[in-house]
Kinemage of the C-alpha trace (Angstrom):
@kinemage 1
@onewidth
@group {chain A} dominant
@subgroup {mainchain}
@vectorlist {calphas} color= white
{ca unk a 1} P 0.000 0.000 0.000
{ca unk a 2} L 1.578 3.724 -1.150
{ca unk a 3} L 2.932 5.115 1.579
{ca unk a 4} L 1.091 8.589 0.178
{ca unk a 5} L -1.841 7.127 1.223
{ca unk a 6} L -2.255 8.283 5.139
{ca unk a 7} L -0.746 12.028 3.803
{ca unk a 8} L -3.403 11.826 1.101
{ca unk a 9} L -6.083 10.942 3.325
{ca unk a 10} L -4.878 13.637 5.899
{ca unk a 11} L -5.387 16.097 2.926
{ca unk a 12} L -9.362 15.815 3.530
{ca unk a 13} L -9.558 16.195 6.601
{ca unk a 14} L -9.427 19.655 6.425
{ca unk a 15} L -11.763 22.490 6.070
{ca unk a 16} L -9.564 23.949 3.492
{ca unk a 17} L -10.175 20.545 1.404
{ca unk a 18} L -13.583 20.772 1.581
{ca unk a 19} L -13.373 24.491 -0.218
{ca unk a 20} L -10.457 24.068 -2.734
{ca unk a 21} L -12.791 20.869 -3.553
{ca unk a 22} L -15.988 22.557 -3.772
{ca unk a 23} L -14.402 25.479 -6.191
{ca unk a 24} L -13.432 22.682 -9.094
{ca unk a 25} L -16.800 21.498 -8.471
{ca unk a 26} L -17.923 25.118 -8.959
{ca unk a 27} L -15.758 25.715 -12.294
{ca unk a 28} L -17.082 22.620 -13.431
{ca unk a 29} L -20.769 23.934 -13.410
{ca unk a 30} L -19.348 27.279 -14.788
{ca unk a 31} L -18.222 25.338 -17.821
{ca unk a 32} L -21.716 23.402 -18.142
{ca unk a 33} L -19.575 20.599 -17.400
{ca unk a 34} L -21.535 18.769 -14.980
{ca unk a 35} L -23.637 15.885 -15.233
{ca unk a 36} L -26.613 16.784 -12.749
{ca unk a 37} L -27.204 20.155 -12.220
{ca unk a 38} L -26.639 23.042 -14.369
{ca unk a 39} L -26.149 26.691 -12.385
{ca unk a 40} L -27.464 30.178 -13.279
{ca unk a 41} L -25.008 33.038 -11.648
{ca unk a 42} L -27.510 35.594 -12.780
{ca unk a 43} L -29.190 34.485 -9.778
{ca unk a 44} L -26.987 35.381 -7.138
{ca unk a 45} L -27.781 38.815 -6.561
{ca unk a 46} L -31.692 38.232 -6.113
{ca unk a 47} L -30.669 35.616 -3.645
{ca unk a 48} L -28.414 37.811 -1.637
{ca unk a 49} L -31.321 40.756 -1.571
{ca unk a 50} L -33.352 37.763 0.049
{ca unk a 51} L -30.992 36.394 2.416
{ca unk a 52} L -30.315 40.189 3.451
{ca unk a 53} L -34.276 40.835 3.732
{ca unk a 54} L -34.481 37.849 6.192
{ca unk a 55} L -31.306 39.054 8.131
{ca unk a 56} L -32.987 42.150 8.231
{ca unk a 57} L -36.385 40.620 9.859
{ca unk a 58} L -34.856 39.125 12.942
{ca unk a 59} L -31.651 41.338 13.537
{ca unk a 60} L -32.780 44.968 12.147
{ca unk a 61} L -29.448 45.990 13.810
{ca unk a 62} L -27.463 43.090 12.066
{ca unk a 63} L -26.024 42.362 15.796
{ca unk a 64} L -26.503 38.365 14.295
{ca unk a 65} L -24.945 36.189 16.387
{ca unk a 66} L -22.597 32.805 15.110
{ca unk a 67} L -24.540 29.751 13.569
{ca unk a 68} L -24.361 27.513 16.136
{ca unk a 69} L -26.133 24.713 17.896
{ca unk a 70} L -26.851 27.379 21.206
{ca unk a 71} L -29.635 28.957 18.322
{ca unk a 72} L -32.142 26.341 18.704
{ca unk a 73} L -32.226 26.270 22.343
{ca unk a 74} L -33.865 29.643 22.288
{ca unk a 75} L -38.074 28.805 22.090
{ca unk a 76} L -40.528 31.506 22.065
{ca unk a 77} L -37.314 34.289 22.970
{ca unk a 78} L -36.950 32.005 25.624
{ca unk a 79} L -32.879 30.989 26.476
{ca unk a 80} L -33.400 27.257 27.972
{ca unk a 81} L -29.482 26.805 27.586
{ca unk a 82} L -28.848 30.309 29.529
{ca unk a 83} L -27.300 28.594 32.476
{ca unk a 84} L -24.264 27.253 30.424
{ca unk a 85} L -23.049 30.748 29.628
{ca unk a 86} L -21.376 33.213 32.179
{ca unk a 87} L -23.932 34.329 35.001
{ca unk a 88} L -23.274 37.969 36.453
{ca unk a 89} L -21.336 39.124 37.804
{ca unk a 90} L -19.110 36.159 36.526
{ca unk a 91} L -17.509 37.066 33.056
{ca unk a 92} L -15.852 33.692 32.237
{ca unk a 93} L -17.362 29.956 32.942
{ca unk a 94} L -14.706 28.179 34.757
{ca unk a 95} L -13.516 24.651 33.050
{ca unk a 96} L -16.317 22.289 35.100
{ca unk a 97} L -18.896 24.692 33.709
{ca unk a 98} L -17.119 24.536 29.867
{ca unk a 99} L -16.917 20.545 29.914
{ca unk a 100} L -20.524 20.450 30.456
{ca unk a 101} L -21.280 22.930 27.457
{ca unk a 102} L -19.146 20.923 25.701
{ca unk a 103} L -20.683 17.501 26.308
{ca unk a 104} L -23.737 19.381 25.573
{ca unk a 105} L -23.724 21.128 22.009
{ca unk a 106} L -21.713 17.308 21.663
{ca unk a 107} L -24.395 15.370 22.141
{ca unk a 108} L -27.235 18.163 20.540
{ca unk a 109} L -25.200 17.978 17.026
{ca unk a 110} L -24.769 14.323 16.584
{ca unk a 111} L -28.501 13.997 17.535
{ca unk a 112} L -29.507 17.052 14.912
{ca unk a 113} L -29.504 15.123 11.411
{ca unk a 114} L -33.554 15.626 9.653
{ca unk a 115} L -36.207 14.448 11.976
{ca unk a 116} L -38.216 14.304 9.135
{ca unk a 117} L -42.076 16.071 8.260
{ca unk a 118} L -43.949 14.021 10.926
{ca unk a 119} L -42.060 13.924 14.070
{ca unk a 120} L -42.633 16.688 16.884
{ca unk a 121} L -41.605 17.043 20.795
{ca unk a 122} L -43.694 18.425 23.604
{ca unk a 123} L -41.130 19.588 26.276
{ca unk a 124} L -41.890 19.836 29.404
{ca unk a 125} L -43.068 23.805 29.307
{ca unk a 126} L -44.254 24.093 25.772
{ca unk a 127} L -45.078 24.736 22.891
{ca unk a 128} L -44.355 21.779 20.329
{ca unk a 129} L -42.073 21.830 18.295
{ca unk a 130} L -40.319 20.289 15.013
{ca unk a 131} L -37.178 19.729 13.077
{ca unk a 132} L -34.092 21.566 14.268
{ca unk a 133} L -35.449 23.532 17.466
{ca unk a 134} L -37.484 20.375 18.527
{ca unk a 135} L -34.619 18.367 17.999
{ca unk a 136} L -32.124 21.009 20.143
{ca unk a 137} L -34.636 20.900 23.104
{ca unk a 138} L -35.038 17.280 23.356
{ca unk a 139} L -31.551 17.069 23.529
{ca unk a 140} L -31.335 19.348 26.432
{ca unk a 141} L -33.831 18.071 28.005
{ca unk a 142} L -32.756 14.379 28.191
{ca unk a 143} L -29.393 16.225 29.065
{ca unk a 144} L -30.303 17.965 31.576
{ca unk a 145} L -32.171 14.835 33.141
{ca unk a 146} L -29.194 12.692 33.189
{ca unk a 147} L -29.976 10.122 30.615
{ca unk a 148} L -26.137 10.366 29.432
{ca unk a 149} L -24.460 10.675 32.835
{ca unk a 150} L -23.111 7.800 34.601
{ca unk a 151} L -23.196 9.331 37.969
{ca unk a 152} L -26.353 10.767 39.719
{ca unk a 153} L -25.036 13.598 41.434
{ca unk a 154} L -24.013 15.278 38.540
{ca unk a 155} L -26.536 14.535 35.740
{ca unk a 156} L -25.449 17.531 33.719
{ca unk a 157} L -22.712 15.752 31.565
{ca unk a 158} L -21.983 12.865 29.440
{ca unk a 159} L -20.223 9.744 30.331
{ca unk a 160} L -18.384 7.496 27.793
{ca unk a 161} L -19.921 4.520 29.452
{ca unk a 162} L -23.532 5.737 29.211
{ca unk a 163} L -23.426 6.749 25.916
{ca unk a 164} L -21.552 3.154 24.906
{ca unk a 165} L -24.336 1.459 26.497
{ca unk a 166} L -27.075 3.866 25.034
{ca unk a 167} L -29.793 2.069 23.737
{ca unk a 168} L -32.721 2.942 21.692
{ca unk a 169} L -35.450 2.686 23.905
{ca unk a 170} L -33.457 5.681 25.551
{ca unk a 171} L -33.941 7.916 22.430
{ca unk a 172} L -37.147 6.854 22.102
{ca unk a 173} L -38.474 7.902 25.313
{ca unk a 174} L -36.271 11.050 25.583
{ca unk a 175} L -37.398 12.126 22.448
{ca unk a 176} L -41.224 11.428 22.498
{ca unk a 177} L -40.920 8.574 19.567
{ca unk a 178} L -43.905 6.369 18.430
{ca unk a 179} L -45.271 4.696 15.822
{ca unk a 180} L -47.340 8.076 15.712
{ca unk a 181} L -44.461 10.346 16.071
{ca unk a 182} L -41.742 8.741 13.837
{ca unk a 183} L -38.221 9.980 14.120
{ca unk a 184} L -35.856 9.408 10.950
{ca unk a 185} L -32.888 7.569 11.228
{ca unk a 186} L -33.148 6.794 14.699
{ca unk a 187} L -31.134 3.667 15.195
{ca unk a 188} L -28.467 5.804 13.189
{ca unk a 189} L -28.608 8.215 15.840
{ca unk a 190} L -28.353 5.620 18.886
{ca unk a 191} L -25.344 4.195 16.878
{ca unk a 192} L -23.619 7.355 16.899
{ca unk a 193} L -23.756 8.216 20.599
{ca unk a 194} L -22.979 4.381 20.978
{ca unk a 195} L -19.245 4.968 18.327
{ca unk a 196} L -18.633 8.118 20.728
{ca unk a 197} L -18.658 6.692 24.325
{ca unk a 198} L -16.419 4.119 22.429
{ca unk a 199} L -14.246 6.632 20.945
{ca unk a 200} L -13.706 8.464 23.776
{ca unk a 201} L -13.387 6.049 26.189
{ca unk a 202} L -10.199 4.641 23.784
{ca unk a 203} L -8.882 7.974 24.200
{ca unk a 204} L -8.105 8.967 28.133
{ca unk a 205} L -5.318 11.141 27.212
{ca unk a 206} L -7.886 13.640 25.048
{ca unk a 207} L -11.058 13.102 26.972
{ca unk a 208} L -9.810 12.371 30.706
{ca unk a 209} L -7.344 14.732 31.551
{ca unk a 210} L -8.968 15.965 34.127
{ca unk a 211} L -12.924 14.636 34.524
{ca unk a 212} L -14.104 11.703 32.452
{ca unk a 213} L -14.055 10.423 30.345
{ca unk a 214} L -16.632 12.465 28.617
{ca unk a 215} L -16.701 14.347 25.389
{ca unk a 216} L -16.708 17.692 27.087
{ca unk a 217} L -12.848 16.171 27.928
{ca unk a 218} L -12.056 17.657 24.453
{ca unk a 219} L -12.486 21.158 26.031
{ca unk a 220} L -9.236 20.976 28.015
{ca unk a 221} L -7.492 19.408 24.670
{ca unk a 222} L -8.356 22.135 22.894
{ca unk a 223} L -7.213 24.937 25.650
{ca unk a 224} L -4.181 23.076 26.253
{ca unk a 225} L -3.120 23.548 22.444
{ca unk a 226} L -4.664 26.939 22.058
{ca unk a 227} L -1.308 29.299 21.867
{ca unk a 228} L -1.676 32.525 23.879
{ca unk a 229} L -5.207 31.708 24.981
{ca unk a 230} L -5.943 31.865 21.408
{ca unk a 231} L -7.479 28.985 18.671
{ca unk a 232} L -8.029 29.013 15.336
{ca unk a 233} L -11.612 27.449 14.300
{ca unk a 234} L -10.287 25.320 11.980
{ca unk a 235} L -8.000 23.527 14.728
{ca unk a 236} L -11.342 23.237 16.309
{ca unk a 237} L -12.499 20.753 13.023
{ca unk a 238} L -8.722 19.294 12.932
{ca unk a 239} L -9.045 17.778 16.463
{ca unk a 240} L -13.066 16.762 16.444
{ca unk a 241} L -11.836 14.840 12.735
{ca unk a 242} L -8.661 13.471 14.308
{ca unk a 243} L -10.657 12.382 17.775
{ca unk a 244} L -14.138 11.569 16.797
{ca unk a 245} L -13.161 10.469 12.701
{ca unk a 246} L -14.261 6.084 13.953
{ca unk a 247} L -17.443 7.051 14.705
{ca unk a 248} L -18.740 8.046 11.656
{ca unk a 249} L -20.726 4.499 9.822
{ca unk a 250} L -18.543 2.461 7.390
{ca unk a 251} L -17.795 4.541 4.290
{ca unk a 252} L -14.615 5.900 2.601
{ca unk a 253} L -11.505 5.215 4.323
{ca unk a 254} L -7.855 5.726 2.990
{ca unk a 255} L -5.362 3.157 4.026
{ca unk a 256} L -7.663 2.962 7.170
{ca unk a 257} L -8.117 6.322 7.702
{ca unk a 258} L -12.043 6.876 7.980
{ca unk a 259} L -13.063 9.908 5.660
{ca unk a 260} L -16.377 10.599 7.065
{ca unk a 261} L -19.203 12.628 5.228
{ca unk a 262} L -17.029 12.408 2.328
{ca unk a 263} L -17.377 10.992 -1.038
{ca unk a 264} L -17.267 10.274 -4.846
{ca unk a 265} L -17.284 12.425 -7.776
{ca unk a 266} L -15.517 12.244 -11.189
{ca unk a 267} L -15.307 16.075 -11.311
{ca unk a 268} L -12.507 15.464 -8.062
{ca unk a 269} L -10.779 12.722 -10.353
{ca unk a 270} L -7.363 14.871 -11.446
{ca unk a 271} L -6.580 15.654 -8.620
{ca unk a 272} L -3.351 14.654 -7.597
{ca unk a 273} L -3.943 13.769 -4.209
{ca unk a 274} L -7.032 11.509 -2.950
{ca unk a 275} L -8.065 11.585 -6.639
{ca unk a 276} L -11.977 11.671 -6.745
{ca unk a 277} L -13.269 12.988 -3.810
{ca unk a 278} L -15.174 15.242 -2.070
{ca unk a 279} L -15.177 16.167 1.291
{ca unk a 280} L -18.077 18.066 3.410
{ca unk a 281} L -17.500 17.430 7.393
{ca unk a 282} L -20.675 18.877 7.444
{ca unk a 283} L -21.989 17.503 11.489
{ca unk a 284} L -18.076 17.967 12.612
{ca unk a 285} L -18.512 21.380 11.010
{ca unk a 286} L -21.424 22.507 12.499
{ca unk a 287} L -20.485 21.000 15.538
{ca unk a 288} L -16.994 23.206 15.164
{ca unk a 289} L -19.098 25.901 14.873
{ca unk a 290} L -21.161 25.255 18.372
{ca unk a 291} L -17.993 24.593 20.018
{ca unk a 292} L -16.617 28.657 19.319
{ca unk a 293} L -18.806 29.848 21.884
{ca unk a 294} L -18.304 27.785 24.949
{ca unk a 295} L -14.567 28.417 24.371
{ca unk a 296} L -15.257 31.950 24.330
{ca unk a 297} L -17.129 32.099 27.552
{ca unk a 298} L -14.211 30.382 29.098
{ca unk a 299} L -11.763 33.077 27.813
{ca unk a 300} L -10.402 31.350 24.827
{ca unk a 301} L -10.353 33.744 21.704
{ca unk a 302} L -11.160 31.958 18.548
{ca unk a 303} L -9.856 33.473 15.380
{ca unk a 304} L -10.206 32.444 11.349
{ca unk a 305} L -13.758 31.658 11.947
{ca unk a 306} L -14.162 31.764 8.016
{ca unk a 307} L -11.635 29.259 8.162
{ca unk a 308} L -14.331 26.898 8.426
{ca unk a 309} L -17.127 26.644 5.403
{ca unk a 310} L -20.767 26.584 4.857
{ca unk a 311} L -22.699 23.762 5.326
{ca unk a 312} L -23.992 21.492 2.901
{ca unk a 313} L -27.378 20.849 3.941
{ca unk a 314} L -30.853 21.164 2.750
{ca unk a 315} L -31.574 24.438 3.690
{ca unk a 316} L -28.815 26.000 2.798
{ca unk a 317} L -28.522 23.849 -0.568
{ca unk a 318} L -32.464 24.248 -0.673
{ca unk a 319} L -32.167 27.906 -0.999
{ca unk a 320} L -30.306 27.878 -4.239
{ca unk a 321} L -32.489 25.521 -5.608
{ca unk a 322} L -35.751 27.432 -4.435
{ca unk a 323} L -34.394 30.573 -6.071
{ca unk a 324} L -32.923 29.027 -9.324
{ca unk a 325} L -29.542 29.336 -8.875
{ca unk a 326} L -29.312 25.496 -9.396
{ca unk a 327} L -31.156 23.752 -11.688
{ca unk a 328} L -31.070 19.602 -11.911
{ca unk a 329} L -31.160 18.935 -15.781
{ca unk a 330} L -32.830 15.841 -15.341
{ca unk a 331} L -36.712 17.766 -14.337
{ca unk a 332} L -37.882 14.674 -12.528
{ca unk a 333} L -34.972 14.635 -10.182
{ca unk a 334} L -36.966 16.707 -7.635
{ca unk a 335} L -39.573 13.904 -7.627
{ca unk a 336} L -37.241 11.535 -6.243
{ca unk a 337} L -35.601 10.450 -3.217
{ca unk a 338} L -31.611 10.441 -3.188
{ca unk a 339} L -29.314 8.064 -1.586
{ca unk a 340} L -26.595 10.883 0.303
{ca unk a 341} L -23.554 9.134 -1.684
{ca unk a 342} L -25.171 9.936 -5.210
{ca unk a 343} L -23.457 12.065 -7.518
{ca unk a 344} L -26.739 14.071 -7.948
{ca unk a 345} L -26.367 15.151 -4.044
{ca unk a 346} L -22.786 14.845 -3.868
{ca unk a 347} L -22.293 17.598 -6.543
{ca unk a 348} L -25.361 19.622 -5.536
{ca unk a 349} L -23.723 20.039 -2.233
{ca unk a 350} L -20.421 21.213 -3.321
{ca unk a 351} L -22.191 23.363 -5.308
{ca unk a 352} L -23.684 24.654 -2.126
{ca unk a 353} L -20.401 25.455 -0.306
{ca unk a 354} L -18.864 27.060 -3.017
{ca unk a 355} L -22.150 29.401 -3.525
{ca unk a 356} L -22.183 29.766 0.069
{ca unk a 357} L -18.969 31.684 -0.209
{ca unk a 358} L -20.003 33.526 -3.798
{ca unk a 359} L -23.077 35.065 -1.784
{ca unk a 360} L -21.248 36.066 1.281
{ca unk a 361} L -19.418 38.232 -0.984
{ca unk a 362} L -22.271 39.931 -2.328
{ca unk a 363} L -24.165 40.082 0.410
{ca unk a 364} L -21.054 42.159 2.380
{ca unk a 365} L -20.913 44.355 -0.851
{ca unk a 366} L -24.444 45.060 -0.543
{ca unk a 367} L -24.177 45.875 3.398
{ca unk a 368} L -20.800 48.019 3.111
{ca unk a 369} L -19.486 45.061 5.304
{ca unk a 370} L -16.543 43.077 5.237
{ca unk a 371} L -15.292 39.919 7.009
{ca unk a 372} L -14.667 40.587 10.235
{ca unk a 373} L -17.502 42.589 10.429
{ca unk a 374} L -19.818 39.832 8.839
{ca unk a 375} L -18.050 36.367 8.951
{ca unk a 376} L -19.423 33.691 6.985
{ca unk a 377} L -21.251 32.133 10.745
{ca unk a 378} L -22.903 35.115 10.978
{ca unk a 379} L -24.407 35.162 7.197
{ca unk a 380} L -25.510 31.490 7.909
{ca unk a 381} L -27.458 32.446 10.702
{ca unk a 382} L -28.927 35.374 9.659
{ca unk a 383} L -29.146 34.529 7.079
{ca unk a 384} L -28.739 31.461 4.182
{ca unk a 385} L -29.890 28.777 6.860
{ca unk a 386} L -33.342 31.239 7.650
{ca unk a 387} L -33.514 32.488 4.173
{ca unk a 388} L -33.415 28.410 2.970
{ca unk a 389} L -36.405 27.521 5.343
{ca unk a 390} L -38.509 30.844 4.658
{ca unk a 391} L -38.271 29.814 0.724
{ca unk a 392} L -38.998 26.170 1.362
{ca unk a 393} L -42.247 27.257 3.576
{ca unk a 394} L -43.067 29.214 0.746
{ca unk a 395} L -42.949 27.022 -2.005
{ca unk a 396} L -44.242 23.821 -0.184
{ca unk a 397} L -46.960 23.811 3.007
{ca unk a 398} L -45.005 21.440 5.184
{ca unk a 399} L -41.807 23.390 4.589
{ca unk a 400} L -39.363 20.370 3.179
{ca unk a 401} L -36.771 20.724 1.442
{ca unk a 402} L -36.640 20.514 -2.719
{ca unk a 403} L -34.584 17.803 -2.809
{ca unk a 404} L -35.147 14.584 -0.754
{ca unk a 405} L -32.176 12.504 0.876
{ca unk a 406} L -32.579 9.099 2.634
{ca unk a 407} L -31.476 9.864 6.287
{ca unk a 408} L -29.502 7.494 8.402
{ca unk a 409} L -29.386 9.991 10.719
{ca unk a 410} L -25.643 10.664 10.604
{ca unk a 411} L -25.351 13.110 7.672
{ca unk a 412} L -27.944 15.869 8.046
């Protein structure tokens, strides 16, 4: 086996691989080159004047905070993840109070793939709720109850050996599921947790240097290599894809290096390294992204947040297609359901990370803004994400998505 191999598959896991990757995608489609979806640029500006408008709606100041899991815990203006942050007249959270934010937006991300158009949660003061926010609070709430602690005097954490031994009876009665109330890709989900507690139970120097082990260990990895008190976010992806990369179901792997949410597409296939693939890291992405804030309330300065990329998912990916930015040439594509390794979705969401960054530019031209004054986090909360599920409400009553994935609940 080449000995190029491991350095090869190193060279994905990256957030830089998953943009210089998404760009040759994006030439591609500029050429009319590709084989599923053709792209009008012409488009671009209208989209940008609608992502704006919907910035506009919920932060007229554009004060927008980072795209992050700690979003969807706010119901009804509501903060039911308030106590994790820094109470008065405290500035910082100490590190017992940072582990547990960490083993929380942990946990919350792996369990946020699509719930899918039926399922809904009741928590326990209201109102019900769906998708994304109904997933966040379920999540907290079986958190917050101890159902991944291993230790009943401190339920507020998880423990490697609970979530190992997770089972999914647990999910289902955390998170309200019946034959009524379906939940997509739930044994997926269970499996997930299940790979974690493994993962970081092999790994006591990351997650037990000083309390576990638990996932929220990987808070004191990351402060012990931040330099001057200071982290770049893309060191945040580096060490969730170097500590968490086994969990992930059996896909690509390089010379036994597991790849993750990556996969195949001929447009990838002269490149020199890894020939043929593409990349996304979209749930260790967005779970990068949670992870900024808790290091910040702990007094850890995160730079090169546009390091990281946006997210190829179906809102953000929806939004182009809503608008007609992308167009698939086959017209009964949009009819069908997609397995997540296809080249129709593979290349639809490179497409949506490389448009992701296209708009951003606009939109800051449009604002008299520039990056540090309106990183790429902020325009996906403001934003794409928003903008994606305000078109998909309007063009369909239940609000899904234009293109339809089969969920194993470890993509999404």
């Amino acid at each position: 086996m080449s000995t190029q191999a491991p350095a090869a598959a190193q060279s994905l896991l990256h957030a830089s691989a998953v943009r210089s990757r998404a760009q040759i995608v994006l030439a591609r489609a500029r050429e009319n080159a590709l084989g599923h979806w053709a792209l009008d640029e012409m488009r671009l500006p209208a989209i940008a004047d609608y992502v704006i408008e919907t910035t506009r709606a919920a932060y007229p100041t554009l004060d927008v905070p980072f795209h992050a899991r700690w979003r969807h815990f706010v119901v009804a203006g509501e903060d039911r993840a308030a106590s994790y942050k820094p109470q008065p007249p405290a500035k910082l959270i100490d590190a017992k109070a940072a582990r547990a934010a960490f083993d929380l937006a942990i946990i919350s991300v792996l369990l946020d793939a699509g719930a899918g158009p039926h399922w809904r949660y009741e928590s326990r003061e209201g109102p019900v709720l769906r998708r994304s926010e109904g997933l966040a609070v379920a999540s907290l709430d079986m958190f917050e109850e101890g159902y991944f602690a291993a230790v009943s005097d401190d339920l507020r954490r998880a423990d490697a050996i609970t979530l190992a031994a997770l089972h999914v009876n647990d999910l289902e009665d955390g998170f309200h599921v019946s034959d009524n109330n379906p939940l997509a890709g739930l044994e997926g989900r269970v499996a997930l947790l299940n790979a974690l507690g493994r993962a970081v139970a092999a790994r006591p120097a990351v997650f037990a240097q000083h309390d576990g082990p638990r996932p929220g260990g990987l808070y004191d990895e990351l402060a012990r290599r931040a330099q001057n008190n200071t982290i770049a976010a893309p060191a945040i992806l580096e060490a969730l894809l170097e500590n968490f990369g086994s969990i992930w179901p059996s896909r690509l792997s390089l010379d036994g290096v597991p790849l993750g949410d990556c996969w195949r597409h001929p447009a990838l296939d002269t490149q020199a390294d890894a020939p043929g693939l593409m990349p996304f890291h979209k749930l260790s992405q967005w779970l990068a992204y949670s992870l900024i804030e808790p290091l910040q309330w702990a007094g850890i300065e995160v730079t090169d947040v546009d390091g990281l990329t946006g997210l190829p998912e179906y809102r953000n990916g929806g939004l182009f297609v809503d608008l007609g930015a992308l167009t698939p040439r086959d017209p009964t594509a949009l009819a069908a359901t997609h397995e997540a390794g296809s080249e129709f979705i593979v290349e639809w969401r490179a497409l949506t990370v490389a448009l992701l960054d296209e708009l951003a530019r606009l939109i800051r031209q449009r604002l008299g803004m520039d990056e540090r004054s309106l990183p790429l986090a902020k325009i996906l909360e403001g934003g794409t994400w928003s903008a994606g599920r305000r078109i998909a409400r309007e063009r369909r009553p239940d609000g899904s998505p234009p293109v339809t994935i089969v969920s194993d609940g470890t993509i999404f």
